[in-house]
C-alpha positions in Angstrom: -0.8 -26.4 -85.1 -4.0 -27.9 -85.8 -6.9 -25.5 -85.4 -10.7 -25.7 -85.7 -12.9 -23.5 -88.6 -13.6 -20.1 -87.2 -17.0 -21.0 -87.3 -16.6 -23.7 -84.5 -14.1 -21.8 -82.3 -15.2 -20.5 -79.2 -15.2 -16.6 -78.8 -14.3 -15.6 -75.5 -13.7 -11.8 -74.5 -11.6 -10.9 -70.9 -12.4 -7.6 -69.9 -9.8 -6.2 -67.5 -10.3 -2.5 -66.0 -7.4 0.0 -66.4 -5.8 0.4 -63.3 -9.1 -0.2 -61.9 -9.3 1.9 -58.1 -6.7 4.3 -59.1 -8.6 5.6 -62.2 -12.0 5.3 -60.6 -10.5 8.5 -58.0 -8.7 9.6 -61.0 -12.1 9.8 -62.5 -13.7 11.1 -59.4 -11.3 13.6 -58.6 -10.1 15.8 -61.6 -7.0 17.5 -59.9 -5.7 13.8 -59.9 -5.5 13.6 -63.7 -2.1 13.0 -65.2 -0.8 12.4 -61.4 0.8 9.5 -59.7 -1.9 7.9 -57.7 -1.5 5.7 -55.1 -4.8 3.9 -53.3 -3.7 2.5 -50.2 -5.3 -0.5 -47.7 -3.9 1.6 -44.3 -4.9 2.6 -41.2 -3.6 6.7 -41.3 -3.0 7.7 -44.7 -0.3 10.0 -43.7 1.4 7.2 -42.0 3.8 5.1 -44.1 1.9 2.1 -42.7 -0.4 -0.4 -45.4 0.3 -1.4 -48.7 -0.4 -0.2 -52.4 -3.7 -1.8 -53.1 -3.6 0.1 -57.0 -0.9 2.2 -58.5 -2.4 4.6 -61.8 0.0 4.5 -64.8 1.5 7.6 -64.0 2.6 5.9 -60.3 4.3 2.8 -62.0 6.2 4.6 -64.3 8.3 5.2 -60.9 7.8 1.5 -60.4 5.4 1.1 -57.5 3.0 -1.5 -58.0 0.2 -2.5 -56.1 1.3 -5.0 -53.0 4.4 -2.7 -52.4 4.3 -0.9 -49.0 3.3 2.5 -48.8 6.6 3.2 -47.4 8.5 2.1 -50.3 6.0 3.7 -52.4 6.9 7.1 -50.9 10.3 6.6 -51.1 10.3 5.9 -55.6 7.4 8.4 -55.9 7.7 10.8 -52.8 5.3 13.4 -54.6 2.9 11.5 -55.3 -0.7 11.2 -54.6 -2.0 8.7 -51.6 -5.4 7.8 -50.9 -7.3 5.5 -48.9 -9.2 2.9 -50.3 -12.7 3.2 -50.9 -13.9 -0.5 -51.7 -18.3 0.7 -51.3 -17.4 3.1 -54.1 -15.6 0.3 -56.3 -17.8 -2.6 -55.8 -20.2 -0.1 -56.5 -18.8 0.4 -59.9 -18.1 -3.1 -60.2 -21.4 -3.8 -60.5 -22.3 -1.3 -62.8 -20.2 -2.9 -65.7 -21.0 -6.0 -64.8 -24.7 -5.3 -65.9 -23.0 -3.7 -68.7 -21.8 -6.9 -70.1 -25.1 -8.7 -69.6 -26.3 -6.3 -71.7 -24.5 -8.2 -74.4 -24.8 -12.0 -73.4 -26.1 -14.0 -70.4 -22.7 -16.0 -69.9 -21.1 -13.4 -67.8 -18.0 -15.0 -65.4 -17.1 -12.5 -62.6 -13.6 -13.1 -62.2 -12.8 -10.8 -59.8 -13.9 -7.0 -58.5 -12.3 -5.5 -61.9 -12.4 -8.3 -64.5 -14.7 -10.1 -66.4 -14.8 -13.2 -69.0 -18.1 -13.3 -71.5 -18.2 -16.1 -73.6 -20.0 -14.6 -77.3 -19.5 -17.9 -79.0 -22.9 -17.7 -80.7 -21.8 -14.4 -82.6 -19.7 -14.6 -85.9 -16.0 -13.6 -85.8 -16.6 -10.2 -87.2 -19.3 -9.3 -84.9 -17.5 -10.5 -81.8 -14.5 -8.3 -82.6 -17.6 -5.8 -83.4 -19.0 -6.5 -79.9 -15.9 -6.4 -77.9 -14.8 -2.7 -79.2 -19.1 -1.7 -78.5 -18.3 -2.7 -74.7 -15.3 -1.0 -74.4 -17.0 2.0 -75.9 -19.7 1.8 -73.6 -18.1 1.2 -70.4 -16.0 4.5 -71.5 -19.8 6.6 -72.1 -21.2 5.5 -69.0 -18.0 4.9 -66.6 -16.1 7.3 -68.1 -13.3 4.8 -67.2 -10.9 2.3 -69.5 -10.8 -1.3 -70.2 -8.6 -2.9 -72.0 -10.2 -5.9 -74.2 -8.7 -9.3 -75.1 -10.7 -11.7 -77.9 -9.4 -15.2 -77.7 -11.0 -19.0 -78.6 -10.3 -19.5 -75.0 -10.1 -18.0 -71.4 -6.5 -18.4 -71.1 -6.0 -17.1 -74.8 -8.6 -14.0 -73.7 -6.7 -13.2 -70.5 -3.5 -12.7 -72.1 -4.8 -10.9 -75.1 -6.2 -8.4 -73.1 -2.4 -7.8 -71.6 -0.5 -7.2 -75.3 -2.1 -3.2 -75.4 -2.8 -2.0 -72.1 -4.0 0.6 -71.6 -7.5 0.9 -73.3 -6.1 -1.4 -76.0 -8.5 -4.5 -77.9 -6.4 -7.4 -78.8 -7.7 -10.4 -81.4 -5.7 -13.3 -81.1 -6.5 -16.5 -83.2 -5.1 -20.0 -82.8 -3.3 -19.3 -86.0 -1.6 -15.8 -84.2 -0.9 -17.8 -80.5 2.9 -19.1 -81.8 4.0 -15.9 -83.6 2.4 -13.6 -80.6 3.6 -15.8 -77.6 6.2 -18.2 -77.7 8.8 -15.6 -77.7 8.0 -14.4 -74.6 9.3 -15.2 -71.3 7.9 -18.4 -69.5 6.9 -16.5 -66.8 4.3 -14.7 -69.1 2.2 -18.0 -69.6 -0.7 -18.3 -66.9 -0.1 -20.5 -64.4 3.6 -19.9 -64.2 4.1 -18.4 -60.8 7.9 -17.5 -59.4 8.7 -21.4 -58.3 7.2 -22.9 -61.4 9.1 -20.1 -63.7 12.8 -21.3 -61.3 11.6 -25.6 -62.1 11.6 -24.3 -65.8 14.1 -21.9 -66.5 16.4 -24.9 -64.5 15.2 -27.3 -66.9 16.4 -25.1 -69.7 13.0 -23.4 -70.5 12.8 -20.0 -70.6 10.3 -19.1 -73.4 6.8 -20.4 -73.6 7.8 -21.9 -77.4 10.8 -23.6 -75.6 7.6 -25.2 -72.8 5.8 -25.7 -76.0 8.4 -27.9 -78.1 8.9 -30.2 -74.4 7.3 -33.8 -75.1 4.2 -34.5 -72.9 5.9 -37.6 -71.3 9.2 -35.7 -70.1 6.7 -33.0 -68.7 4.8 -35.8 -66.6 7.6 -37.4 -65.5 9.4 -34.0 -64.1 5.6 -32.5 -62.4 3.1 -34.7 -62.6 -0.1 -33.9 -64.1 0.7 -30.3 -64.2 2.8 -31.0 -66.7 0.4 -32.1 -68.9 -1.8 -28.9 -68.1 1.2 -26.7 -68.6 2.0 -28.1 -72.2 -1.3 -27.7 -73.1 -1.4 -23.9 -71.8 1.9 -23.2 -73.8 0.0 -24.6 -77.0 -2.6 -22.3 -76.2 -5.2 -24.5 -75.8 -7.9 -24.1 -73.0 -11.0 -26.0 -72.1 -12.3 -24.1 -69.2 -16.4 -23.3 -69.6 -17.5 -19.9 -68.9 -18.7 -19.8 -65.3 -21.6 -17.7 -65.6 -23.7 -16.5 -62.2 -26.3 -18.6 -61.2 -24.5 -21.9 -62.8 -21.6 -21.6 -60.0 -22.2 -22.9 -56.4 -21.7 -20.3 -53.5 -18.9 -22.5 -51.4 -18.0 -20.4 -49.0 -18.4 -16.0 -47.7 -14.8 -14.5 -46.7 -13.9 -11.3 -45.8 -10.3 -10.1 -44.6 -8.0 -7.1 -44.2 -4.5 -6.5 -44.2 -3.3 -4.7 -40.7 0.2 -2.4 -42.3 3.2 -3.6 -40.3 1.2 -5.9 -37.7 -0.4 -5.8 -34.8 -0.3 -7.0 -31.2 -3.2 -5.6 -29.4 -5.9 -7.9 -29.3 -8.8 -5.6 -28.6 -7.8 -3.9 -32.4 -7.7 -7.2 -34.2 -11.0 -8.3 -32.6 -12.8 -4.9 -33.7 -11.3 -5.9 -37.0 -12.2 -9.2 -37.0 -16.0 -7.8 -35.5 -16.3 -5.7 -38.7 -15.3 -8.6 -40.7 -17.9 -11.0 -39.5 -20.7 -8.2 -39.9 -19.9 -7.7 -43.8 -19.9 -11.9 -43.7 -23.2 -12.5 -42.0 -24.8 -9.5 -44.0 -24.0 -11.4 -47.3 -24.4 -14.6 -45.7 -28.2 -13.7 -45.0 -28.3 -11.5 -48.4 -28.0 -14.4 -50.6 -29.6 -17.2 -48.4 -27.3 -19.1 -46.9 -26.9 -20.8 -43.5 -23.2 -22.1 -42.7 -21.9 -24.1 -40.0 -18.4 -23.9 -40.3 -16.2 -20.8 -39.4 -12.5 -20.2 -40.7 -10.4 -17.9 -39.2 -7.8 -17.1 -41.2 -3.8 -15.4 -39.7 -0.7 -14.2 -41.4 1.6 -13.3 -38.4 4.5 -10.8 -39.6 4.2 -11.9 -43.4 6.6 -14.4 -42.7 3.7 -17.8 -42.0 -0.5 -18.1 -42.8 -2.7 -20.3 -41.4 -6.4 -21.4 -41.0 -8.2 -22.8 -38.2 -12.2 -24.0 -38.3 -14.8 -24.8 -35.8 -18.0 -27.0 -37.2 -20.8 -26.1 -35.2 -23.7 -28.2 -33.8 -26.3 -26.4 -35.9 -25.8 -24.2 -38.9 -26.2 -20.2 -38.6 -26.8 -17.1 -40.4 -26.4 -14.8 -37.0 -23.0 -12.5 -36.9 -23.1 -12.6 -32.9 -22.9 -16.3 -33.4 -20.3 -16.1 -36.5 -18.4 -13.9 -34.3 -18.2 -15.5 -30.9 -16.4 -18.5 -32.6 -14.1 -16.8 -34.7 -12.9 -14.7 -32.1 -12.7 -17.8 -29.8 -10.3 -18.8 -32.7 -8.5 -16.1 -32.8 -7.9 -16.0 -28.7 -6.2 -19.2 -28.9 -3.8 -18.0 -31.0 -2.2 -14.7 -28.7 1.2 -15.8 -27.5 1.4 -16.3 -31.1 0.2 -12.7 -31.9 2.4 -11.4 -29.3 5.2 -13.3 -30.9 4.7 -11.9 -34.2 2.3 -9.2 -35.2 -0.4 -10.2 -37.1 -0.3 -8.6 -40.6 -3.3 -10.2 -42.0 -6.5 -11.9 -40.7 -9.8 -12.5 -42.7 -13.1 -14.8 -41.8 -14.7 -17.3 -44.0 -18.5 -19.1 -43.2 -17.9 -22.0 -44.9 -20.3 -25.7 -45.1 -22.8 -23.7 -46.3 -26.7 -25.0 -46.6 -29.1 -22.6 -48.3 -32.9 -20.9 -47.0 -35.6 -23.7 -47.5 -38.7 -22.5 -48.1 -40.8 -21.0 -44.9 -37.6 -20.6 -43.2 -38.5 -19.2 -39.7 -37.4 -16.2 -37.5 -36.7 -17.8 -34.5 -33.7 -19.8 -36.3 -31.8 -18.5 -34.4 -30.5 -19.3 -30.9 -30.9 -15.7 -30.2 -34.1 -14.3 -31.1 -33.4 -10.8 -29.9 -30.3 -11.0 -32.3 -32.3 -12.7 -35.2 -34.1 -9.5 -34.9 -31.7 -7.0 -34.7 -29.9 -8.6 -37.9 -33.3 -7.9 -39.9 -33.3 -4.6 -38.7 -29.6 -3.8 -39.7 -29.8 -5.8 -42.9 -32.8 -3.5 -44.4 -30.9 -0.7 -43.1 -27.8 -1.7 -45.2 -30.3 -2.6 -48.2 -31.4 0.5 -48.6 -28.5 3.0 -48.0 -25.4 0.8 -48.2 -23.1 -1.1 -45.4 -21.8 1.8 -43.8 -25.1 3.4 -42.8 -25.5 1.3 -39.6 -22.8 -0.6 -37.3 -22.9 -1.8 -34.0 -21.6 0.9 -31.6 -17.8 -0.3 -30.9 -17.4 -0.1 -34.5 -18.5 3.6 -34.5 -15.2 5.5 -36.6 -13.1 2.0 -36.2 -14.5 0.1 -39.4 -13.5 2.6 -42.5 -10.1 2.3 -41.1 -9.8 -1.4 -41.3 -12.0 -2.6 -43.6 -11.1 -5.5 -46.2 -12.3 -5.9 -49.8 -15.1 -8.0 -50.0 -15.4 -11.0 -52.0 -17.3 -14.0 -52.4 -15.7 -17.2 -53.2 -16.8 -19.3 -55.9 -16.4 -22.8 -56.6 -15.5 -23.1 -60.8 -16.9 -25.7 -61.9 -14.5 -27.2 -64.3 -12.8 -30.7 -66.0 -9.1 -31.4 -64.5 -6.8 -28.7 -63.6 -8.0 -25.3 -62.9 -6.4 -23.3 -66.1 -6.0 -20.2 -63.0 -4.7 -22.2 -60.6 -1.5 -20.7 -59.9 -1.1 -17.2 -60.3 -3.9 -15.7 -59.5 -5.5 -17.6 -57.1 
């Protein structure tokens, strides 16, 4: 393989917290050191309703994982610990190693609440291996938590490095080191590779990522397209995605959602939910700057079928009574289908998004009484966090069914995504 000098190699690091919400209450809570813990997204944590939204290392050893329901979590690791979620306390955290790594460079991609890519390309090899055990080290001083470190010449490379020594392990792996340290492993290991890709493959005769590796580029095309062409190129190693740093990525859309346990029927419950939802929307929504005038509602109904529905509006918004009343009108249209089939899932998304302009006026609005009780709510929530004001139907309803927050980015990238499948 064909590789560049060291000296004009990228230097990517992926930094990927150890079992991220399970050891932030390990952390928080001592007595739960050395235990099985279990953070759940549920309604009643005595209940066997919800799912496993983090399992520590102690809980997997049982083999729970996170997306398994509580119930079968309880039945491989009956004495084991369960909590509830507490997703202010890890965003929270989220951020604080996040300005941790900016400490370090300015090209800082958040991947996601617990993981991070920094692109150190501008530092010598030595001194980037240097710098990626310094973060580590710090994150441990000042988080007291773990992180386990990959070094790569690439994203993909970095992301998989950081899975070889888990946990609170630093992997280097060169282009030279990609054939010896990966093509013996299982297909399924390579990113991008998700359970129907891994079946194409292994039918194919492919079961190692040195098998995908040795497959000529034109048989690859033939069989799935341009895919193909991205997949051969992952199994070689070989990734050209830039760093997305913040501030060079445009804001495409504001989505909140939850996961309702088993499912639910009763309307009046999945609109409270969906209420909370829309507030944590609009709050970001107005946070950052942004009008939208397009709102996605978004159902899964029993876990067995998801689906989206939109409504454009005539003029753009920031208001949550506003983002509300149409998602909700959504939502109504879809009841015999609820009453069919328990809705397990539902989340909100302002999409179409246009930002402030300058001299933006209160009375954007349609409602100006509600333009004003926003304000009032947002600084609120600016100064002592979301939960310190909600509207009065939510009183004791939203900590029960609240979704991870998240923000959804538009990479800005050449071709295929090289995270396209798996994670996304």
């Amino acid at each position: 393989m064909k590789t560049l000098p060291r000296t004009m190699q990228r230097k990517i690091i992926h930094l990927d917290m150890d079992a991220y919400f399970a050891s932030v209450e390990q952390r928080d809570y001592p007595i739960y050191k050395g235990k099985p813990v279990m953070v759940c997204h549920t309604d009643e944590i005595d209940s066997n309703r919800g799912v496993v939204a983090a399992a520590s290392y102690e809980a997997r050893s049982f083999g729970v994982k996170s997306g398994v329901s509580v119930l079968e979590a309880r039945q491989k690791c009956p004495k084991g610990v369960f909590v509830q979620g507490n997703y202010d306390k890890y965003l929270h955290n989220s951020r604080h190693f996040t300005k941790i790594c900016r400490r370090f460079t300015d090209l800082v991609e958040i991947y996601s609440v617990d993981e991070l890519f920094l692109d150190v390309s501008f530092l010598s090899f030595s001194k980037a291996v240097a710098t990626a055990k310094r973060l580590q080290d710090t994150i441990a001083k000042e988080l007291r938590l773990t992180c386990s470190v990959g070094l790569g010449p690439n994203k993909l490379v970095a992301k998989m490095a950081s899975d070889l020594n888990k946990p609170n392990g630093l992997s280097v792996i060169t282009p030279e080191d990609w054939p010896d340290t990966f093509f013996p492993m299982p297909v399924k290991e390579l990113i991008g590779v998700g359970s129907r890709m891994q079946k194409h493959l292994n039918i194919a005769g492919v079961s190692t990522i040195g098998q995908l590796a040795g497959l000529k580029t034109v048989y690859l095309q033939g069989k799935f397209g341009l895919p193909g062409l991205w997949l051969h190129r992952a199994a070689m190693g070989l990734d050209h995605t830039p760093i997305a740093a913040s501030g060079g990525v445009p804001v495409r859309s504001f989505g909140h959602s939850s996961a309702l346990g088993p499912g639910a029927s009763d309307m009046e419950m999945i609109e409270k939910v969906l209420l909370a939802l829309c507030e944590g929307v609009g709050f970001r929504m107005r946070r950052q700057g942004f009008y939208s005038k397009t709102i996605m509602l978004r159902l899964g109904l029993k876990r067995l079928f998801y689906f989206t529905r939109s409504h454009t509006l005539s003029k753009a918004t920031d208001s949550t009574r506003t983002i509300y009343k149409q998602a909700v009108k959504l939502l109504r249209k879809e009841t015999e289908f609820i009453n069919a089939y328990p809705c397990t899932l539902i989340g909100v998304s302002a999409c179409n998004l246009k930002p402030y302009e300058i001299g933006r006026q209160l009375g954007f609005f349609n409602d100006h009484k509600d333009s004003l009780v926003c304000r009032a709510m947002d600084k609120v929530k600016e100064r002592y966090g979301e939960q310190s004001v909600v509207r009065g139907s939510l009183i004791g309803f939203r900590q029960r069914y609240k979704g991870v927050a998240k923000v959804e980015l538009t990479k800005v990238s050449k071709g295929h995504s090289s995270f396209c499948n798996r994670w996304i």
